[in-house]
C-alpha positions in Angstrom: 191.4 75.4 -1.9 189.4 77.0 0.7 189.0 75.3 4.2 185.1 74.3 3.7 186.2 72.1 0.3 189.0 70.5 2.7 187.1 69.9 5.3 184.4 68.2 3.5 187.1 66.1 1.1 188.8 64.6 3.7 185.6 63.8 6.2 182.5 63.0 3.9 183.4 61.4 0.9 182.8 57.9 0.3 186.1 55.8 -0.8 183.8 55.2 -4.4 183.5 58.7 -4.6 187.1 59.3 -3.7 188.2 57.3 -6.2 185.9 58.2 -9.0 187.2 61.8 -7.8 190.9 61.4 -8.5 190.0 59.9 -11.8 188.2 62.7 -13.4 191.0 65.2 -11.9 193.5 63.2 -13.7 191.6 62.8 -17.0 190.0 66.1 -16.8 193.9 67.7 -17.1 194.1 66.0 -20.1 190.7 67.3 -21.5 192.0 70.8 -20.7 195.1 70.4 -22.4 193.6 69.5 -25.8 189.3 70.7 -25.9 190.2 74.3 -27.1 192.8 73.0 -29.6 191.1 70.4 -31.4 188.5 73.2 -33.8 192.0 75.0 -34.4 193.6 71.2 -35.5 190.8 71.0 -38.0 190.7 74.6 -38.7 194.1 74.8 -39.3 194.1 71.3 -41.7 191.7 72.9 -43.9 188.4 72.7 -42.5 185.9 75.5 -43.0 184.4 76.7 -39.8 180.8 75.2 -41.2 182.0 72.2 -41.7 183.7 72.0 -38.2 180.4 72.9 -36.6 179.0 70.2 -38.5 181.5 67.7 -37.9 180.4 68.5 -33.8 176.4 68.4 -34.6 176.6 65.2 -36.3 178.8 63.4 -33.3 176.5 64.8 -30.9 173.3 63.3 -32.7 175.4 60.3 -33.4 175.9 60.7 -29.1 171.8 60.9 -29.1 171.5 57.9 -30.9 174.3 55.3 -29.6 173.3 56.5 -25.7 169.9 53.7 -26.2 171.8 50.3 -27.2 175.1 51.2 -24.8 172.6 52.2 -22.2 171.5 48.4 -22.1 175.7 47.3 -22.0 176.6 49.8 -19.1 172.6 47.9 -17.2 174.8 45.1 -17.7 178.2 45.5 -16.8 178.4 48.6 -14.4 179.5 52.2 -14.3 182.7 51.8 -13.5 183.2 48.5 -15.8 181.7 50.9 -17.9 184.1 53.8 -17.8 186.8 51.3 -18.1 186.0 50.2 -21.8 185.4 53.7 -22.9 189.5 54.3 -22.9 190.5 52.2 -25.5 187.2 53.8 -27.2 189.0 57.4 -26.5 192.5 56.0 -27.7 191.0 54.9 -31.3 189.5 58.3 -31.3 192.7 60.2 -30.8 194.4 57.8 -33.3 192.0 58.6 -36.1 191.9 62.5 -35.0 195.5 62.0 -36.0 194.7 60.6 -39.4 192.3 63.4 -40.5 194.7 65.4 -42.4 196.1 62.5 -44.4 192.3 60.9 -44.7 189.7 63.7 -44.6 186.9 60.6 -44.9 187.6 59.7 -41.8 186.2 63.8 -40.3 182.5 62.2 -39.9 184.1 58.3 -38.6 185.8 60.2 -36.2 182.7 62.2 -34.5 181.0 58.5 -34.6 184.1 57.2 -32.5 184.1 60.6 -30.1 179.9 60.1 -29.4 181.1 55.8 -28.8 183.4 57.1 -26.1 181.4 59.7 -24.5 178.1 57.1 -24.8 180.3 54.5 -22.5 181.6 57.3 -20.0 179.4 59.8 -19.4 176.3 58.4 -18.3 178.3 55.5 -16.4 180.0 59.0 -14.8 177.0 60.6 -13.7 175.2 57.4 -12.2 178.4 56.5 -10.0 178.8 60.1 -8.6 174.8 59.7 -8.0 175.3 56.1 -6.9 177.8 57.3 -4.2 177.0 60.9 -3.6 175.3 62.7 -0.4 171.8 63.6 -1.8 172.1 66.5 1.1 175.0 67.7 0.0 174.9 67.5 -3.3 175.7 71.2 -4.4 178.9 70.8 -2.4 180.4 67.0 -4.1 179.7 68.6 -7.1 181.4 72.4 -6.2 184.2 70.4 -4.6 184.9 68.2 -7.7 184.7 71.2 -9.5 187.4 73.3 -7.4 189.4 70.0 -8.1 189.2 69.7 -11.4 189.8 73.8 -11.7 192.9 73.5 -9.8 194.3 70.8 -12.1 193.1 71.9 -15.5 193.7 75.9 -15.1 197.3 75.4 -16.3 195.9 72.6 -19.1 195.4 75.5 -21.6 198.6 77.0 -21.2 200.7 74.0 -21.1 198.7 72.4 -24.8 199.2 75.9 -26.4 203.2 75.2 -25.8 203.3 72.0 -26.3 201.8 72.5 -29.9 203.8 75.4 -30.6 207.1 73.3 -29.7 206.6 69.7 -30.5 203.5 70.1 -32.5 199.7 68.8 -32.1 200.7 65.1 -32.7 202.5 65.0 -29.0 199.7 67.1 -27.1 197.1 64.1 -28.7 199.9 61.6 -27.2 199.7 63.0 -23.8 196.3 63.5 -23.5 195.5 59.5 -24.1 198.8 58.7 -21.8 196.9 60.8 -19.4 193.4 59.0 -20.1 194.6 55.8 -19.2 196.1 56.4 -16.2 192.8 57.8 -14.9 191.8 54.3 -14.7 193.9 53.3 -11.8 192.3 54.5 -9.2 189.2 53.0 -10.1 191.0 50.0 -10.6 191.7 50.2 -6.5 188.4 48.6 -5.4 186.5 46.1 -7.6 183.1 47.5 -8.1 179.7 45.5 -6.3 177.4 46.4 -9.1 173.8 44.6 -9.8 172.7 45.0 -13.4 169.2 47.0 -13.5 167.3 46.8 -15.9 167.0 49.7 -18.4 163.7 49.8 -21.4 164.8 51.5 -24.5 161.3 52.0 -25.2 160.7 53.5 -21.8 163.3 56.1 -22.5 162.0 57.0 -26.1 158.3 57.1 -24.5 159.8 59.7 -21.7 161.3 61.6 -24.2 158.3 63.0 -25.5 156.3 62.9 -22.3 154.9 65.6 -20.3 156.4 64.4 -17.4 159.7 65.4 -18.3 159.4 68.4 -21.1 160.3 71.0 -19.3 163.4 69.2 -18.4 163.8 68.4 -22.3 163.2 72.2 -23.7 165.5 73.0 -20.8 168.3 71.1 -22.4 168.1 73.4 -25.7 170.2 75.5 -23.2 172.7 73.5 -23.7 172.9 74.2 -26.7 175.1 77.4 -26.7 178.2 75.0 -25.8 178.7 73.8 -29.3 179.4 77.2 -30.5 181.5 77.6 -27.4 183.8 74.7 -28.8 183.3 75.0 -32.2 183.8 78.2 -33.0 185.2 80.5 -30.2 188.5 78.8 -30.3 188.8 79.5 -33.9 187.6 83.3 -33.3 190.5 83.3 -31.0 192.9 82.3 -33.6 191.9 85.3 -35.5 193.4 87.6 -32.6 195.7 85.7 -31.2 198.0 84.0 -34.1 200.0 82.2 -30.8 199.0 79.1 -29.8 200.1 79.7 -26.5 198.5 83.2 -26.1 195.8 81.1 -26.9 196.0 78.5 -23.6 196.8 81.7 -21.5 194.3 83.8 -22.2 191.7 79.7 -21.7 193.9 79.6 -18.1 193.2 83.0 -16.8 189.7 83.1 -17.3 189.4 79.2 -15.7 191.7 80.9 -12.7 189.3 83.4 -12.0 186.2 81.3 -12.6 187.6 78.8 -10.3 187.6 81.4 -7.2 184.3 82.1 -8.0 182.5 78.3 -8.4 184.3 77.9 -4.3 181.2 79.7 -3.2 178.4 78.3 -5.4 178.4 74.7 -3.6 176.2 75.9 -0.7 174.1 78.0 -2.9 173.4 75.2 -4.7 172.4 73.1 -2.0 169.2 75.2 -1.3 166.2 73.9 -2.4 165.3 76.4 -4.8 168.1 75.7 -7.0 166.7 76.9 -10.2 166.6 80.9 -8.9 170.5 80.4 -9.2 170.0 78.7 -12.6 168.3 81.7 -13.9 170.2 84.3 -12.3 173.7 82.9 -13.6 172.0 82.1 -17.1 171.5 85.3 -18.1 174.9 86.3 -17.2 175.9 83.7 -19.8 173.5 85.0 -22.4 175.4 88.4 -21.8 178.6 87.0 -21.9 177.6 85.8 -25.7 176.4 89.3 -26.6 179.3 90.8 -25.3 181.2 88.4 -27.5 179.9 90.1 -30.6 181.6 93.2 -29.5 185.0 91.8 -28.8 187.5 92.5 -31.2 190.7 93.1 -29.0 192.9 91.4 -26.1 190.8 93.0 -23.5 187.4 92.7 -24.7 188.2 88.9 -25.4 189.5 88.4 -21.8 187.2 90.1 -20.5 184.0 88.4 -22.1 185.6 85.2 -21.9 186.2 85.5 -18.4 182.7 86.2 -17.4 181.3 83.3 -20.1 183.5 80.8 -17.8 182.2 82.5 -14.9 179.0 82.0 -15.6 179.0 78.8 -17.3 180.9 76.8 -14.0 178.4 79.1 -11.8 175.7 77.7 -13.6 176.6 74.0 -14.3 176.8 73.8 -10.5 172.9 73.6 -9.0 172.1 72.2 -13.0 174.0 68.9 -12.0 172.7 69.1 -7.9 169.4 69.0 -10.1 170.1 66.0 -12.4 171.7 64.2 -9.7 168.6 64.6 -7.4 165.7 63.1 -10.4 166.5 59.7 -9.9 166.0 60.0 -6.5 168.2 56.6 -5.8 166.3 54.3 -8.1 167.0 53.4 -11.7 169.5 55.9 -12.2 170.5 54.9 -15.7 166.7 56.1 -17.1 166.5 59.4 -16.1 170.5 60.1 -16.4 170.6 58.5 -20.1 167.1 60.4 -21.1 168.9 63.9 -19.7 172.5 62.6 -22.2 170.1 62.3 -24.9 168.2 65.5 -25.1 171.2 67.3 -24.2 173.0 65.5 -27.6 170.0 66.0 -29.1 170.0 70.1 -28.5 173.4 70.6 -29.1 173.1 68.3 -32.3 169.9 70.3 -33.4 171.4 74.2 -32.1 174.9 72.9 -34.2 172.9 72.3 -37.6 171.3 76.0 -37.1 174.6 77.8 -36.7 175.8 75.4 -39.9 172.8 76.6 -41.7 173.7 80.5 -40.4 177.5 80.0 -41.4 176.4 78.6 -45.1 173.7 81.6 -45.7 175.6 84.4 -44.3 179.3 83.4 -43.2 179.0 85.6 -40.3 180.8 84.1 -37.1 179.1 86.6 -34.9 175.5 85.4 -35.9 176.2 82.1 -34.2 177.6 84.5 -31.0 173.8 85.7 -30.9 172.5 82.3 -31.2 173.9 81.2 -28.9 173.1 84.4 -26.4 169.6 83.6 -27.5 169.4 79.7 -27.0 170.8 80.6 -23.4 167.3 81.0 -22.4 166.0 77.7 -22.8 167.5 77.1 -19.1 165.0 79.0 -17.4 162.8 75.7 -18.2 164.3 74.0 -15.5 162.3 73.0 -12.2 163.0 72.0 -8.7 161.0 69.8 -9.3 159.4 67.3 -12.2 155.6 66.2 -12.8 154.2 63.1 -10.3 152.9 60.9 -12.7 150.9 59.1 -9.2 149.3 62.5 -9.0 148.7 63.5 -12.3 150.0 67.0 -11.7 152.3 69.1 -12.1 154.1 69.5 -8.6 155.9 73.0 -7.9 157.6 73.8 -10.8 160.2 77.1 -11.2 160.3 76.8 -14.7 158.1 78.4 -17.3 154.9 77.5 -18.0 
């Protein structure tokens, strides 16, 4: 890790943040070791590529949906409380992830069970790292976390790829929830001093579809190129590379060298006009997809996936300095839940077109240009949102 990242670990960060750090380093090892392999565990069981990408559309719009009522519960209980409950969630997702093969029902009850997890932990995530965060130095929490998590979860490809070509999928599902729980402890350190806030379904829906935040919703479609990403890339892999540990290799260089590059973007993403470096490192990604289409060997494949992870942890950079800075301290469930949602929505909605492309034509590569193509959509973002108490629009960078 570079001196700057040091220095600012060990001198700035509040012991919340600290904590809620060493958590998501721990779980996010975990995450590494299975993400890629779980469209191959399908794949591999008998799954047609469609019906994978459908089986990730409908749990992201099954995400959209559950985000309203749990928003109310995590109001309630707290982020970290929060984050807490969503483990046993993730271990009776694993479980029936497990059960697929001998129980093909349960493909769709499992994508409900992976959105219930992810609706407990990932807003209740994102408003404790706003919660706690430096609103100055926003770019560099989040760059810092991300060098963090890099350094842990480069070798998590690698070491899932062997563990599945040794002992089999079953035990890299086991170690992944052993993992899981034990990211709990350190927020089990420190009891949490949370006051419940209040949080308006109907607010939320309302926003949804205002002009206040559109831009920020059409922005979101960008997000939509990720469910091809982990639908469907892993499997195009398995075309090439028949090793599951080729596989995680290939997965840990590319995160190596992304990881030296995201040590710079902190500070860039600091500056105020964060969305320049949104749309510069977007279409880098957009590229990376069209490159894709062209890849048919070892060297092409590194090569374009090296740059799409690149670009992508480049990118995700100033996109959360953004999203961190809306709430601007005060009900930070509304705008953070309202973001979850029309990015589940997106990826839901961008998932059913590439189903729709793979049932029509069967061509993998279509949903490689979709995905280039939907890419776009981040150029939407703004430094800044509409005032409502000014009834204009103040500043933005997006489009018009």
């Amino acid at each position: 890790m570079s001196n700057i990242h040091l220095h600012y670990l060990s001198h700035h960060l509040t012991r919340q943040l600290n904590e809620l750090y060493v958590s998501t380093v721990i779980f996010a090892f975990g995450q590494s070791m299975m993400l890629v392999f779980v469209p191959i565990f399908l794949f591999e069981k008998g799954f047609s590529i469609a019906q994978i990408i459908l089986y990730f559309s409908i749990h992201y719009l099954f995400y959209a949906v559950l985000m309203l009522p749990i928003g109310k519960i995590i109001a309630k209980i707290g982020y970290e409380n929060s984050i807490g409950w969503s483990m046993p969630l993730y271990g009776i997702y694993i479980g029936s992830l497990l059960l697929i093969p001998a129980y093909p029902i349960l493909l769709f009850i499992n994508a409900f069970l992976w959105a219930l997890y992810k609706a407990f932990y990932w807003p209740a995530f994102h408003a404790d790292f706003t919660k706690f965060g430096d609103v100055d130095a926003r770019g560099e929490e989040i760059s810092s976390l991300g060098v963090l998590v890099g350094m842990v979860s480069i070798m998590g490809p690698t070491i899932g790829g062997y563990v599945i070509a040794q002992y089999g999928f079953n035990w890299m599902f086991i170690i992944t929830l052993i993992l899981s729980f034990l990211s709990l402890i350190p927020l089990l350190k420190s009891k949490e001093k949370y006051k419940p806030e209040s949080f308006s379904i109907k607010n939320i829906v309302k926003d949804f579809f205002s002009k206040k935040y559109r831009n920020d919703m059409i922005a979101n479609l960008g997000t939509g190129e990720d469910i091809i990403a982990q639908s469907v890339w892993p499997i195009f892999l398995l075309t090439i590379f028949t090793d599951y540990k080729d596989i995680g290799v290939l997965t840990t260089i590319a995160l190596f060298i992304a990881f030296i590059i995201i040590l710079v973007m902190g500070k860039l993403a600091n500056k105020p006009k964060k969305t320049r470096l949104i749309k510069t490192t977007s279409v880098f990604l957009a590229l990376s997809w069209f490159f894709r289409i062209f890849s048919f060997n070892w060297l092409s494949i590194f090569a374009s996936d090296a740059v799409y992870k690149i670009s992508k942890k480049s990118l995700l950079v100033p996109v959360q300095a953004l999203i961190y800075d809306r709430p601007k301290g005060k009900n930070l469930l509304h705008y953070l839940i309202l973001r979850e949602i029309a990015l589940a929505v997106s990826k839901g909605a961008i998932g059913l077109v590439a189903f729709v492309v793979m049932i029509i034509t069967g061509q993998v590569l279509l949903t490689f240009l979709l995905a280039g193509v939907v890419t776009f959509f981040y150029f939407y973002w703004g430094d800044q949102i509409i005032d409502d108490d000014r009834s204009a629009i103040v500043k933005m960078s997006g489009i018009k």
